[in-house]
N, C-alpha and C positions, 0 to 999 in steps of 0.2 A: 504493500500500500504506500503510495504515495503523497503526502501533506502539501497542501498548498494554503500561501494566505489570498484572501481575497481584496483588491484594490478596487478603491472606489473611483469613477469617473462620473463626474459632473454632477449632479443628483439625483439622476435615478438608477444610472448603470453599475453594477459589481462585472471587475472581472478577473481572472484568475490565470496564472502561465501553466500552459502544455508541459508536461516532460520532455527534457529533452531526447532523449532516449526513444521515447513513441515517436515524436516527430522525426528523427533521423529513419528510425524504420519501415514508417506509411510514407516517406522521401515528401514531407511537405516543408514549405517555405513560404516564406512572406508571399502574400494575397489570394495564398489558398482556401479554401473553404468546408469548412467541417459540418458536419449535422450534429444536431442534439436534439434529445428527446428525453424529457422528462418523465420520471417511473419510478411515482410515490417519491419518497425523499431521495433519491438517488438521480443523478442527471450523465445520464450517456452519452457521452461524444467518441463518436467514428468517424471514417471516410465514408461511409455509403450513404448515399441522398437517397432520400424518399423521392416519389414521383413530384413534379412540379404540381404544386394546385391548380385545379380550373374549375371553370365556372360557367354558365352558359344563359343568355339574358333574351328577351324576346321586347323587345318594341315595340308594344300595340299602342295605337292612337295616342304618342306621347309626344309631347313641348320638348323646348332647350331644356326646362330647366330639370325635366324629371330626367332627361337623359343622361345630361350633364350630373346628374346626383347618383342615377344607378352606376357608373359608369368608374366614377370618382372612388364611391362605397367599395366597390368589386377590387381597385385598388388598394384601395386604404385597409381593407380587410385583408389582402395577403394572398389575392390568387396571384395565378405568374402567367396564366392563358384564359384569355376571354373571349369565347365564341357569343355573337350576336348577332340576332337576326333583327332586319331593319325591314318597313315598308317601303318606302321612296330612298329617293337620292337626296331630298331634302333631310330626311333623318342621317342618312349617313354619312351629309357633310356636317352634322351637329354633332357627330360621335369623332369625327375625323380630328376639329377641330378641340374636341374636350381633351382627347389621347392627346394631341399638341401643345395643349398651354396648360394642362392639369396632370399630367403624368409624367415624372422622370424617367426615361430608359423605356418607355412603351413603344411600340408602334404599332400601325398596322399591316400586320404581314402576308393575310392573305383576304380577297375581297371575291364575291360570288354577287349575282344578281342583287338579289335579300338576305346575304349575309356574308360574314366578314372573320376573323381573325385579329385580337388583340394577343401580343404578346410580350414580355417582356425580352427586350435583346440587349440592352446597354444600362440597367441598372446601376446606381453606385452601390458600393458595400455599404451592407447595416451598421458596420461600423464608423460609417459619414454621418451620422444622426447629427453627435456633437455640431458637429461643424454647418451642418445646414441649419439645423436650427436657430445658431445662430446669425447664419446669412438670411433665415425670417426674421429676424428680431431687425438688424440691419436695414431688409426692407421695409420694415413699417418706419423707424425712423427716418426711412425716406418719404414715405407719405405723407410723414408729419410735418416736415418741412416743406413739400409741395403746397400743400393746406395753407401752409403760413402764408408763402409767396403769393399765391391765389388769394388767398383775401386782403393782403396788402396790396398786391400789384396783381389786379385781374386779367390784365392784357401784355402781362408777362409773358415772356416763349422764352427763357431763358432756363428752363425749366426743364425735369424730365418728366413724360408725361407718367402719369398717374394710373390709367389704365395698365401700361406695360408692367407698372411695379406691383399692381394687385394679381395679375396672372403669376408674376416671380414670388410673391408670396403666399398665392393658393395650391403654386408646386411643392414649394419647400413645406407647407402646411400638411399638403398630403403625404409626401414623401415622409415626414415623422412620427404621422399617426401609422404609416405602414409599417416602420420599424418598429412601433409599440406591438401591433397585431400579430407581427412575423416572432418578434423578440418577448413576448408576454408572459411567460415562465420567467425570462429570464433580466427583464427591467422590475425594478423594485417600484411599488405602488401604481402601477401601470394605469389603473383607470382612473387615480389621481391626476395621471399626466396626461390622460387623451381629454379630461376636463379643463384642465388648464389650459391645453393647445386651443381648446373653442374659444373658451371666453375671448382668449386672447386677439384669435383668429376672427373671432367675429366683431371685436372692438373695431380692427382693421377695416371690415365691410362697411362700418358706419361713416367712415372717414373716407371711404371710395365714394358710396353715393351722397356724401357731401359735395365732394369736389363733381360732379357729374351736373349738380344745378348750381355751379358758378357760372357766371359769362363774365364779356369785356364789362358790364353794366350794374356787378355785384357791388356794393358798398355797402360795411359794417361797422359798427360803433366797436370802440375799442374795448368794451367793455366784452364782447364776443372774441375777440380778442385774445382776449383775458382767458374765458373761457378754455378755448383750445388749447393757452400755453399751461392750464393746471390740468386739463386732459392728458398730455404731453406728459407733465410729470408723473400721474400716478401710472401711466404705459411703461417710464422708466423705474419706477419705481419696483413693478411689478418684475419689471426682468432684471432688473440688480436682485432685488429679493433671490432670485431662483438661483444666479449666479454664485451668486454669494453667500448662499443659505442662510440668508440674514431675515431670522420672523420679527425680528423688531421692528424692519420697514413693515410690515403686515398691517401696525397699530399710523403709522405715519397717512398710508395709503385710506384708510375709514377715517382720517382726521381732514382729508384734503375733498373725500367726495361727500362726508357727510355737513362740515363745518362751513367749506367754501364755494362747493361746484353748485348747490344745489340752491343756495342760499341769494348769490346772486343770478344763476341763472333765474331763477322764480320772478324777481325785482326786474329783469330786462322785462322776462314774457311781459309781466304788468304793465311794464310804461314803450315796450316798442311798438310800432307798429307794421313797417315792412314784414308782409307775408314771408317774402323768399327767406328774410332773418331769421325769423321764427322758424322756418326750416334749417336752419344749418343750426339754430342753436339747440335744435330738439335732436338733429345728426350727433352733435357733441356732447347731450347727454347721455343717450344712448352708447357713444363710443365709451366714458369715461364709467358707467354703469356696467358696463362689459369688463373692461378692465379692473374695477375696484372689483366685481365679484370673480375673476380668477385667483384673490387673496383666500379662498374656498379650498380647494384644491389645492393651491401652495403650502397651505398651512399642511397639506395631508402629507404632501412630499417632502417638507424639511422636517419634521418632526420623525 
């Protein structure tokens, strides 16, 4: 028998080092890939992979958006092969399209009349979580800043657009929650973390179709302003928290949405009157609502 100790990586992941001995003998090396299978307290790692998951989806009289959701779901959950049968061309350009801006490493590899082939061909390793995750966190920072620029300077182009950076963040979005699905034995408090990815993830959506009803003709009182930059902070606050497994930001974060977001936002609704305002300031509550309640979840992961 051989002891190992187990190393922590980032907050949810334990990992552990192979022998060396087994790895010289199965002739593995760096970016290989092992199976594990979980059985009762005991966790088995070999070289022999079980079959690839699949999954098989049927089409009927469905929208972008349900398609785009089965489609996402089928990933996020952990198959590796997606057979789907489509009605028209018009459905199968709204699957073509979800594979392209909502799936890392997917494509479509084989296409038939009314049906098709997803499959997984260029995947990163599970072991990118870290790192993409944080290239989500990165993206929303970007949108936070586009937001800014867009309500300060409407007819700005100096900018990157906003739509591009919400697909780059509902890739990396999904591509985490896969890692959790694929990895769920083996990340610690897992559906702590596919909660906390939402909240997070969906703070981000509020901030997308914020900026969707700006134009050149948008003008807000600084007070909305305001608003966004204490939005801004509890989104930061919320991912230093995880980073840094600091629950004491936890208490900071219900000081800022309970004490000051809600308190003047209320005072604007009462005395503004622009409709389009009252729209973007109802977007920033929402967003910051989203973000204070992934302190939920947080709490579950650093403790």
């Amino acid at each position: 028998m051989v002891k190992r100790k187990i190393v922590k990586q980032g907050a949810a992941t334990m990992m552990v080092s192979l022998p060396a001995k087994w790895v010289k003998e199965n002739h593995l090396s760096k970016g290989d890939e092992v199976n594990l299978e979980a059985e009762g307290q005991s966790l088995v790692v070999s070289t022999q992979f079980s079959r690839k998951r699949e999954t098989r989806i049927k089409l009927s009289r469905m929208v972008e958006p349900s398609i785009r959701t089965l489609i996402s779901n089928s990933y996020r959950k952990g198959y590796d092969k997606i057979a789907v049968e489509f009605e028209d061309n018009i459905q199968f350009k709204i699957l073509e399209d979800t594979v392209k801006n909502n799936l890392i490493g997917f494509e479509v590899i084989k296409k038939e009349a009314k049906s098709c082939i997803i499959e997984n061909v260029t995947e990163p390793s599970l072991d990118q979580f870290e790192n993409l995750l944080k290239k989500m966190f990165l993206s929303i920072h970007d949108i936070f800043e586009i937001t800014k620029v867009r309500l300060e300077k409407p007819d700005s182009r100096e900018i990157e657009d906003f739509e591009e950076v919400s697909i780059r963040t509902q890739k990396y979005d999904n591509f985490c929650r896969r890692c959790i699905s694929k990895q769920s034995n083996l990340v610690d408090n897992s559906e702590f973390f596919w909660m906390y990815l939402s909240m997070i993830f969906h703070g981000q959506r509020e901030l997308f179709h914020l900026n969707r009803i700006i134009d050149k003709k948008t003008r807000v009182h600084d007070k909305t302003k305001k608003i966004l930059a204490e939005c801004y902070e509890l989104f930061k606050l919320a991912e230093k928290a995880y980073f840094e497994k600091n629950t004491e930001l936890l208490g900071k974060m219900h000081d800022i949405e309970q004490q000051i977001l809600r308190q003047k936002a209320h005072m604007h609704f009462a005395h503004g009157k622009d409709e389009k305002e009252h729209a973007i300031i109802h977007y920033l509550l929402s967003a910051s609502r989203k973000f204070f309640q992934s302190n939920s979840p947080l709490a579950g992961l650093l403790l």
